[in-house]
C-alpha positions in Angstrom: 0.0 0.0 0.0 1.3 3.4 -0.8 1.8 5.7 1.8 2.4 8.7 0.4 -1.0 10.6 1.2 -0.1 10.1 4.7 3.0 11.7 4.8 2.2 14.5 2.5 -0.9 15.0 5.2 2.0 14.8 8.0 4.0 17.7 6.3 0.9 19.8 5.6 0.5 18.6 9.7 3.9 19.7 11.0 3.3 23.0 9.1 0.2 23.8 10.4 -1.8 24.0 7.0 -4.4 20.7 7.7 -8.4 21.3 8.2 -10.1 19.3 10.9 -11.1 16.9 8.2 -7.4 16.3 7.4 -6.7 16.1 10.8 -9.3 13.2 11.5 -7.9 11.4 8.6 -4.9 11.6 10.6 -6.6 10.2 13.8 -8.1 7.7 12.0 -5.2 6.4 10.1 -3.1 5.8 13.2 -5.7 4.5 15.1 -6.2 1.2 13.0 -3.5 -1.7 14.0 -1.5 -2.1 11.2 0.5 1.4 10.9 3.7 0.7 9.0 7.0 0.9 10.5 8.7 4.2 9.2 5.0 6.0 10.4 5.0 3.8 13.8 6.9 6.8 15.9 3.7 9.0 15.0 1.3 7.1 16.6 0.9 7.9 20.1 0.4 12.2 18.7 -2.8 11.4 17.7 -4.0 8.7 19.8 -3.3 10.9 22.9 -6.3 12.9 22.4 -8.4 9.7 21.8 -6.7 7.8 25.3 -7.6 11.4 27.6 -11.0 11.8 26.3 -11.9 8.0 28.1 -9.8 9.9 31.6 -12.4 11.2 33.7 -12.6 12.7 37.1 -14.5 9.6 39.0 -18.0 10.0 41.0 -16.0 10.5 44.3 -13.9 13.1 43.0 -15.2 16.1 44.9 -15.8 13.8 48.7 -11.7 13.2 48.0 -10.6 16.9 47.3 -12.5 18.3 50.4 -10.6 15.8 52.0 -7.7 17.0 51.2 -8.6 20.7 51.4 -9.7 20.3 55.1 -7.1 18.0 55.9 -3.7 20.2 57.7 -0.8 20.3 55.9 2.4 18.6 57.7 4.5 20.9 55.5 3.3 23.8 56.9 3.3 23.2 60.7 7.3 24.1 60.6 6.3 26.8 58.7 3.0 27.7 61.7 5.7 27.1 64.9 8.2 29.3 63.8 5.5 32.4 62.9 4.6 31.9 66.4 8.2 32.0 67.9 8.4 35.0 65.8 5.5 36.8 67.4 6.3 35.7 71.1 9.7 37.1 70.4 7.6 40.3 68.9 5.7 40.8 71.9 8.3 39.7 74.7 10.5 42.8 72.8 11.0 46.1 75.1 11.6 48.2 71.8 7.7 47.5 71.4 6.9 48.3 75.2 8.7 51.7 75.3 8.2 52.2 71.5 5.3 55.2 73.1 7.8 56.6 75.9 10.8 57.2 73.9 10.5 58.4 70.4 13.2 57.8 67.7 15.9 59.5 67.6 18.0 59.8 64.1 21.0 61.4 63.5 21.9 65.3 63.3 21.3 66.4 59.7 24.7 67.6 58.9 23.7 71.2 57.3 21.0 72.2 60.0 22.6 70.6 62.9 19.4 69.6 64.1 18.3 65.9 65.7 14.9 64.7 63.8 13.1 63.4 66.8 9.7 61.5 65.7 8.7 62.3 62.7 8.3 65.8 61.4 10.1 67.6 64.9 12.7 68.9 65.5 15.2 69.2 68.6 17.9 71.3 69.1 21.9 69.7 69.6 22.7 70.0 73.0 
């Protein structure tokens, strides 16, 4: 049998110039058993569509997902204990207890020779 069709379908294929109808041809050609040899390594490319469409989700797909969604992650309790270390250490922290009684005090700017103190203030260099 003469093969030719086939592979002139598989160029127009590889260069993206088939119609659907070209394309079924295609699907139908390597879906039959007896594919010869040289065409053989073109197989599974179009029966891949035809094996997912018979893949389907199962009846208890959604019961198993909830599962899993409620379940608690063992990767993330690591993750969990050390967030709380870090806020025990935040709220054991005396710059957070005194944060209101002393305000911050940055360096004299080097022109006005004034200390920012808070925010917007100013004090004067002692």
């Amino acid at each position: 049998m003469d093969y030719k069709y086939i592979e002139q379908l598989l160029e127009r294929y590889w260069e993206a110039q088939t119609t659907e109808a070209e394309e079924a041809i295609l699907k139908t050609f390597f879906a039959q058993p007896d594919v010869p040899a040289a065409l053989e390594r073109y197989r599974p490319l179009f029966a891949y569509e035809e094996a997912q469409q018979s893949v389907g989700l199962g009846a208890d797909f959604d019961e198993r997902l909830l599962k899993l969604i409620a379940a608690p992650n063992k990767a993330d309790e690591p993750m969990q204990q050390m967030q709380k270390a870090i806020a025990h250490i935040k709220s054991k922290s005396p710059s957070r207890q005194w944060r209101h009684q002393f305000p911050p005090v940055l360096p004299s700017c080097s022109r006005s020779g004034h200390r920012r103190v808070g925010r917007y203030r100013r004090a004067e260099v002692v």
